[in-house]
C-alpha positions as CSV (number, residue, x, y, z in Angstrom):
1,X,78.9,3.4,83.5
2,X,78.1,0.3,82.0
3,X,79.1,-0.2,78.3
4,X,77.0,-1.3,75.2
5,X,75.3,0.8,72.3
6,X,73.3,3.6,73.0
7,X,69.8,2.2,72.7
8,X,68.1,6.1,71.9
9,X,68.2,7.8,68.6
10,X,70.8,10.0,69.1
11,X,70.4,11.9,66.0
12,X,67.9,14.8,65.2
13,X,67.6,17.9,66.1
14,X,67.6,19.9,69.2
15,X,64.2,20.7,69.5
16,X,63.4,17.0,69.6
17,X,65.6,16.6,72.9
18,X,64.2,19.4,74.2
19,X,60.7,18.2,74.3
20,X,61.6,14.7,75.2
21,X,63.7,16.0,78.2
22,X,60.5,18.0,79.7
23,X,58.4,14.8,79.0
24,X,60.8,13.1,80.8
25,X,60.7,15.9,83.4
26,X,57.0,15.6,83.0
27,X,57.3,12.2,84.9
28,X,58.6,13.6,88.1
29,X,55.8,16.1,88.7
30,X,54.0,14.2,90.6
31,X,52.8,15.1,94.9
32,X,55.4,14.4,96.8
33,X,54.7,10.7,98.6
34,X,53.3,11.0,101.8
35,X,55.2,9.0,105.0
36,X,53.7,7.8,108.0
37,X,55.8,7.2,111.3
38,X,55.6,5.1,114.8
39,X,58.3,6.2,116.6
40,X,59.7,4.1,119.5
41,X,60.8,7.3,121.7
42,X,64.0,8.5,122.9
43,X,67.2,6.4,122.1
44,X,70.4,7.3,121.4
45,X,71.9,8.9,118.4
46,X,73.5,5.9,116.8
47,X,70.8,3.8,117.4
48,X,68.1,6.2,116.2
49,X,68.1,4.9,112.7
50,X,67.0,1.4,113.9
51,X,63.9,2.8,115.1
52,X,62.6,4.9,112.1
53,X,62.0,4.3,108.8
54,X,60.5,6.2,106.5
55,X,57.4,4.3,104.0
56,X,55.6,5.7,101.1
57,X,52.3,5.0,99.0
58,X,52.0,5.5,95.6
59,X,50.2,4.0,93.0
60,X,52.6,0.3,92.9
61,X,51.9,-0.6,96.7
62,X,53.8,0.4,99.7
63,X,57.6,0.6,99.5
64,X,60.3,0.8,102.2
65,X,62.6,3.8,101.5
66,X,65.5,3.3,104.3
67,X,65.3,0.1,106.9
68,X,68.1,-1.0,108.7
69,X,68.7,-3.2,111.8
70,X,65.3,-2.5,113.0
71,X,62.2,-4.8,112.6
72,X,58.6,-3.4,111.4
73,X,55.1,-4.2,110.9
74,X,52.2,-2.4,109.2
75,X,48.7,-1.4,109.9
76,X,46.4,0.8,107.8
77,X,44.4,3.6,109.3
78,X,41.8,4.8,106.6
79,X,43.6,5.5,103.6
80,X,47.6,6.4,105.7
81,X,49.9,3.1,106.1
82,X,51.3,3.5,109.5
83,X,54.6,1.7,110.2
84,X,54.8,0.5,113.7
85,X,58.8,-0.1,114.7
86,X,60.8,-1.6,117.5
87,X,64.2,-1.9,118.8
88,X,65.7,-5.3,117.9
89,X,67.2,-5.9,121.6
90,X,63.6,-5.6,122.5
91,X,62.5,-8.1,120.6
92,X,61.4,-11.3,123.3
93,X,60.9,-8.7,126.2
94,X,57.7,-7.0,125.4
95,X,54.3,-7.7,123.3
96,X,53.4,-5.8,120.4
97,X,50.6,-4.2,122.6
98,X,52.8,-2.9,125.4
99,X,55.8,-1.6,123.7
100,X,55.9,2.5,124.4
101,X,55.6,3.8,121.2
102,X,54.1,7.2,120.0
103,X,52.5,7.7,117.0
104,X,53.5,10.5,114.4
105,X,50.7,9.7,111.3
106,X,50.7,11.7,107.8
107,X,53.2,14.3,106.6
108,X,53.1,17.0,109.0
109,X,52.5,16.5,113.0
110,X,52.5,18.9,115.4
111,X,54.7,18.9,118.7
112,X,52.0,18.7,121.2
113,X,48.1,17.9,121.6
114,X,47.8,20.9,123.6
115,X,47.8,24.7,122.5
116,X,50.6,27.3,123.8
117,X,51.0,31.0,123.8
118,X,52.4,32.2,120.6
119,X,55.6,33.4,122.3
120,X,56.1,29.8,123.8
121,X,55.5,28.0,120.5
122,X,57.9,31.0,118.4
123,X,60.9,29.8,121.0
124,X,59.7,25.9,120.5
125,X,60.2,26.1,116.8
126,X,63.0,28.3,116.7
127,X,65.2,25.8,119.0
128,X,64.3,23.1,116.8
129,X,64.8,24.7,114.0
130,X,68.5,25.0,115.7
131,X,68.5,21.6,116.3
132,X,67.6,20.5,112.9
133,X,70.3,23.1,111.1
134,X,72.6,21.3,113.5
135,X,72.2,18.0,112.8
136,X,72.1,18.5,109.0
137,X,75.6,19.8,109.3
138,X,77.3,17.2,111.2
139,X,75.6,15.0,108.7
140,X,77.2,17.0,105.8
141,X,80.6,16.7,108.1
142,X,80.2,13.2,108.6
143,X,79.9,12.6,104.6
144,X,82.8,14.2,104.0
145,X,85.0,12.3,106.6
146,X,83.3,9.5,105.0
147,X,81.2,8.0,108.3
148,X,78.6,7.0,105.6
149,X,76.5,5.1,108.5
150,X,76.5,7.9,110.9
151,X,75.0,10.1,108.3
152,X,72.4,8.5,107.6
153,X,72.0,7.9,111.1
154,X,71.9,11.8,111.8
155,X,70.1,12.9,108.7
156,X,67.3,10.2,109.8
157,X,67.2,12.8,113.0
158,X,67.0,15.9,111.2
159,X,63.7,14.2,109.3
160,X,61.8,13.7,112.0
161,X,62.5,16.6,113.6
162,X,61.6,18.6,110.3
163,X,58.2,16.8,110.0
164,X,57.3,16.9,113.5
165,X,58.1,21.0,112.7
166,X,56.0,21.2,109.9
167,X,59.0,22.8,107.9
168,X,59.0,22.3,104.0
169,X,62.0,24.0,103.6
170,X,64.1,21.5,106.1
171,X,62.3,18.3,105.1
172,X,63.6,19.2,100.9
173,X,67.1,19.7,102.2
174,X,67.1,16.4,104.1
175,X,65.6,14.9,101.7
176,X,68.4,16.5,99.0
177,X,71.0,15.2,101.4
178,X,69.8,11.7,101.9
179,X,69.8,11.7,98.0
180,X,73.0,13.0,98.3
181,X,74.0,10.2,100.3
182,X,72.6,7.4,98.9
183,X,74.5,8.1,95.2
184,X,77.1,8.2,97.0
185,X,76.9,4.5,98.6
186,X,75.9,3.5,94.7
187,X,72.2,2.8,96.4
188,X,71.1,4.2,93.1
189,X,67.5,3.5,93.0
190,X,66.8,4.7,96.4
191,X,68.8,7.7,95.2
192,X,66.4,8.4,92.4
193,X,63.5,7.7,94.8
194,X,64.5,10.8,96.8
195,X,65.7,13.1,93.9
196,X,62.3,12.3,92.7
197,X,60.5,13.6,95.8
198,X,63.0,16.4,95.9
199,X,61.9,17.8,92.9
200,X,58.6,17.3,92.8
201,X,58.7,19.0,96.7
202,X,60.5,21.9,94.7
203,X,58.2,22.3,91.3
204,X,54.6,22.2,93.8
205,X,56.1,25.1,95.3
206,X,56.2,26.9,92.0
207,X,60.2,26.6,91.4
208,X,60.3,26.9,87.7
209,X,62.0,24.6,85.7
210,X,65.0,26.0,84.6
211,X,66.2,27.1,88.3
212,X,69.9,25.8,89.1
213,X,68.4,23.3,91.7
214,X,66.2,21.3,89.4
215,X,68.6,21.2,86.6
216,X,71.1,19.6,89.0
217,X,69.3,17.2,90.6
218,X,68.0,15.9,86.8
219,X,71.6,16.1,86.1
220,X,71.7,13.5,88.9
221,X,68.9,11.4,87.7
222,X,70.3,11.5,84.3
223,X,73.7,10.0,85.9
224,X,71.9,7.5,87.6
225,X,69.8,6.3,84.8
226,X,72.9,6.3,82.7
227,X,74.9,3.7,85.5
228,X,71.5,1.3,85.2
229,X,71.8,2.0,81.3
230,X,68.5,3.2,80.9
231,X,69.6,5.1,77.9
232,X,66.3,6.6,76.8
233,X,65.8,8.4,80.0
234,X,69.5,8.8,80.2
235,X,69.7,10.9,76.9
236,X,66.8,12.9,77.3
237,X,67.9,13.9,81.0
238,X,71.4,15.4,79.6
239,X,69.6,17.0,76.6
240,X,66.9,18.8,78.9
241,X,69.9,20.2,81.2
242,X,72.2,20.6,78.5
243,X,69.6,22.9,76.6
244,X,68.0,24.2,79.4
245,X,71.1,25.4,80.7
246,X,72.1,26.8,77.2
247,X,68.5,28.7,76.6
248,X,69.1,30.2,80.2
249,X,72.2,31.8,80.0
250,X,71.7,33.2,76.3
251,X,68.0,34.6,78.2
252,X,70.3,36.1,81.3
253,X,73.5,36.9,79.7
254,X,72.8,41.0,79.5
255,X,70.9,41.1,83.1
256,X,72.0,44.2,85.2
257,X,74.1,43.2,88.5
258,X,71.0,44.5,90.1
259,X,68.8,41.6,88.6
260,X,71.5,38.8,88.0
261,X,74.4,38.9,89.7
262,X,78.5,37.7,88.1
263,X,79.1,35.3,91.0
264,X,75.3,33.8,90.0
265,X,75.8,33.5,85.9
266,X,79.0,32.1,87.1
267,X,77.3,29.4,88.9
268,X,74.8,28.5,85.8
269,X,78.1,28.6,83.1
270,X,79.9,25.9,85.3
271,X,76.9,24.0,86.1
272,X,76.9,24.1,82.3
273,X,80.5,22.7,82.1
274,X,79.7,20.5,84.8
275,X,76.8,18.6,82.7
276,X,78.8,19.1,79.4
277,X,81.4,17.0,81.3
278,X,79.5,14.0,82.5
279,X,77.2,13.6,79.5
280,X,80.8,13.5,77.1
281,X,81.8,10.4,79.7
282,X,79.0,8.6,79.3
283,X,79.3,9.6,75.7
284,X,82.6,8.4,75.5
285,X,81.8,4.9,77.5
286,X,79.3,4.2,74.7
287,X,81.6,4.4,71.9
288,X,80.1,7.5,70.7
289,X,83.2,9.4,70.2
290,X,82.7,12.7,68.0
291,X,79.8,13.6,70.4
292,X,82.0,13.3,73.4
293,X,84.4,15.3,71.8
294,X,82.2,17.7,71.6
295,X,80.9,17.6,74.7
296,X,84.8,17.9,76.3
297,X,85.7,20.7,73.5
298,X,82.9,22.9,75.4
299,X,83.2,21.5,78.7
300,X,86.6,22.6,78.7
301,X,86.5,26.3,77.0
302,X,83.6,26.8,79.9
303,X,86.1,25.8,82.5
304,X,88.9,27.9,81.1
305,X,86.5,31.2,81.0
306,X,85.0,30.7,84.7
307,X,87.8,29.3,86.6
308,X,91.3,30.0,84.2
309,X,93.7,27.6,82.5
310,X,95.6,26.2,85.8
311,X,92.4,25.3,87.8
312,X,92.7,21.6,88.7
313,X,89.3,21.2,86.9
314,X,90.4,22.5,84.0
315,X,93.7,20.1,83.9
316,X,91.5,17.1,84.4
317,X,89.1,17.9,81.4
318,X,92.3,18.5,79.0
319,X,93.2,15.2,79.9
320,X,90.3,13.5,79.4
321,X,89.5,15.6,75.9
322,X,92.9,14.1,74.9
323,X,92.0,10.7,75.7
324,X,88.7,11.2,73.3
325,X,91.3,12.3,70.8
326,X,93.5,9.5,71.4
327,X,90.8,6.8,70.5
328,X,89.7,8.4,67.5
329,X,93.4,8.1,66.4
330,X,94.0,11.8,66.8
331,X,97.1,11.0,68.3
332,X,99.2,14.4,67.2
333,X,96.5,16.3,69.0
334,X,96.1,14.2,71.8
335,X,99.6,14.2,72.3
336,X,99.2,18.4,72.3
337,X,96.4,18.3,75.2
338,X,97.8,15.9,76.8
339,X,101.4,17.5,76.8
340,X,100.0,21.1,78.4
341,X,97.5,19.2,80.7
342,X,101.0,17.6,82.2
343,X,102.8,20.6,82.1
344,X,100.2,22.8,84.1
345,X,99.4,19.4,86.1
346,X,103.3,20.0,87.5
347,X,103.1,23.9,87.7
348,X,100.2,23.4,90.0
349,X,101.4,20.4,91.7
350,X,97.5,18.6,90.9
351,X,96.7,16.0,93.0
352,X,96.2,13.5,90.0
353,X,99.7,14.2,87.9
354,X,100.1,10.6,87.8
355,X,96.4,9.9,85.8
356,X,97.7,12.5,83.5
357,X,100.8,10.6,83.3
358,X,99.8,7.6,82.6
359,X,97.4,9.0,79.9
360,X,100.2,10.7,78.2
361,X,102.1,7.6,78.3
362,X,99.4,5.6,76.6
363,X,99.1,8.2,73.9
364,X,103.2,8.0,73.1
365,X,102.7,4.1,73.0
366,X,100.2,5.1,70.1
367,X,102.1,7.1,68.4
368,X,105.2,4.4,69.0
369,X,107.1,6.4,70.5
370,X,108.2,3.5,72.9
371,X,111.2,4.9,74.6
372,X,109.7,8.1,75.5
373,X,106.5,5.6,76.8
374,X,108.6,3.7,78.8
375,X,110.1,6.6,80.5
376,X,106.8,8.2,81.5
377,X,104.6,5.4,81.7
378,X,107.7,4.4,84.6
379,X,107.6,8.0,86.2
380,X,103.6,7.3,86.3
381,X,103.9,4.1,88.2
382,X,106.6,6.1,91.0
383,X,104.0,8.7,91.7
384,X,100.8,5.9,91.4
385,X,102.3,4.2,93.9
386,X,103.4,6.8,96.5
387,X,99.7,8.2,96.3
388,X,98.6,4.6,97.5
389,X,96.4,4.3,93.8
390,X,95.8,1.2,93.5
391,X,93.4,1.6,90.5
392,X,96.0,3.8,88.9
393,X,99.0,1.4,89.6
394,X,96.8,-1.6,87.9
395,X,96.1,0.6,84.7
396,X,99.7,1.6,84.3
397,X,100.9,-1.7,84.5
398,X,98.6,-3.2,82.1
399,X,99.8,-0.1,79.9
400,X,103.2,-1.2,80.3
401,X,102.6,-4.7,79.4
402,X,101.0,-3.7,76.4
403,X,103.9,-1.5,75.6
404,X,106.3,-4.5,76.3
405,X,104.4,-6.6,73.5
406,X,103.9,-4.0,71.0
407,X,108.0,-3.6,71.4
408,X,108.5,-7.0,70.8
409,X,106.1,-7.5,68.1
């Protein structure tokens, strides 16, 4: 997140966010955009996304949404944009008049011209609703192996093929995923494109407002808008999950397993901690550090509740509640969270021992404590470097540094 002031008002009371986060939610209700395809036929898989792109109409003009290698043109057929595409190692060999292309306009299209018995067109749509389950999940695979390009590649596929189907249901998920995807390339605004159509997809089909899936995906926009430091919009998205969230669980908290079941108030308390978490870093980035604290201090007592006191999770958010402490000059009780965050960090053996480390390292400094800050801030460094963290090695050497001139001083 980028630094600065906080342009909102941050002050007044909680009703006030509330009704600014469903105006901002307000904004989003909108149809979702059509798209209009050409599609250049069969190719193969990785070159699939260099012959579709997907285009959409609102009231600012037309708008590319994805376009890669691929060249295009546009035509308008009454009030649809079509977008005509070709293969770029075409380009040269054929006119725009002969190149075998077939047509797919307007949101839904159907697989052929032609009717079919009902059995024939159940076993159609069941194999390609196969097929479209299939490719979504070697997309998901492919994002966590981190083959970025042959996701989007895939998930490309899986659109198509969910439009072609007519299926709502498909076309949201891809869409979610592609969203998904695109945060996680930092392509923000094309990110909050798709969110956008996600959840407007989700609220026309009468999801209500505080369902789990909505709330996350403003928690996403609220992220986003908080990277670009649009800090209006940012604010009011945290403050409509944040309260949202809060009003829900007090409204669900005596539900009957029958109605509500443990694993699924589970999911809503750490979605909760989850959205207390990020807004108290973008709090903290902002210099706004009594709110962050706060935001940590509940954050962390959620996490504790839901997932006990030596879940990873929990380790990380005592750490960084300790590093809110430390900058407000708290340093006794930063030293205290930062001390037990270490000592379950080794109990457990978490991945990121050497963050909390390093943090605990900068704390001693504070409290000049320089020999015990050497000694850690150097144990730190070992582990930074046999985890191959770069980011973390840099940070801990500047710390040392600083510790060097503070000695010396």
């Amino acid at each position: 997140f980028s630094g600065g002031a906080v342009h909102a008002d941050v002050a007044g009371d909680s009703d006030m966010f509330l009704r600014r986060g469903l105006s901002y939610l307000g904004v989003l209700r909108r149809p979702l955009v059509k798209i209009s395809f050409r599609y250049t036929g069969i190719v193969g898989q990785r070159q699939a996304v260099a012959c579709l792109a997907c285009v959409y109409q609102d009231e600012k003009g037309l708008r590319n949404w994805w376009m890669r290698e691929g060249k295009f043109g546009q035509m308008r057929q009454g009030d649809m944009v079509e977008t005509v595409l070709w293969r770029p190692w075409e380009e040269g060999r054929r006119s725009s008049k002969d190149r075998n292309t077939a047509a797919v306009t307007g949101f839904f299209a159907a697989f052929s011209l032609f009717s079919k018995p009902v059995e024939e067109e159940k076993d159609e749509s069941s194999k390609t609703e196969d097929q479209i389950i299939f490719l979504l999940k070697k997309a998901k695979l492919s994002i966590m192996k981190g083959e970025l390009q042959d996701a989007e590649q895939i998930l490309h596929q899986a659109l198509w093929l969910s439009q072609q189907s007519d299926n709502n249901d498909a076309i949201t998920y891809t869409y979610d995923l592609m969203a998904n995807l695109a945060f996680v390339k930092g392509e923000l605004s094309n990110a909050e494109t798709l969110y956008k159509a996600v959840m407007s997809n989700l609220l026309a089909t009468g999801t209500p407002q505080d369902n789990n899936g909505i709330i996350e995906i403003s928690l996403k926009l609220a992220m986003i808008y908080a990277a670009q430091s649009q800090h209006e919009l940012a604010i009011a998205g945290y403050q409509f999950c944040v309260l949202t969230l809060e009003e829900k669980i007090k409204k669900e908290k005596d539900f009957p397993e029958e109605v509500l079941t443990a694993a699924e108030k589970t999911d809503t308390h750490l979605l909760l901690g989850m959205t207390l978490d990020s807004y108290g870093r973008y709090l903290l980035s902002n210099k706004q550090l009594s709110r962050a604290q706060t935001m940590y201090e509940k954050a962390l007592q959620i996490c504790r509740e839901e997932q006990g006191e030596t879940h990873p999770q929990t380790i990380i958010l005592m750490n960084d509640l300790a590093t809110v402490m430390d900058a407000q000059g708290a340093y006794d009780n930063a030293y205290n969270h930062a001390k037990k965050a270490l000592e379950l960090a080794r109990q457990i053996e978490h991945p990121e021992q050497h963050v909390v480390l390093g943090n605990l390292a900068g704390i001693l400094m504070h409290k000049e404590s320089f020999t015990e800050a050497q000694r850690v801030y150097e144990e730190a460094l070992r582990q930074a470097q046999k985890k191959g963290d770069s980011v973390a090695v840099q940070r801990i050497k500047e710390g040392l540094a600083e510790l060097a001139q503070r000695r010396s001083s």
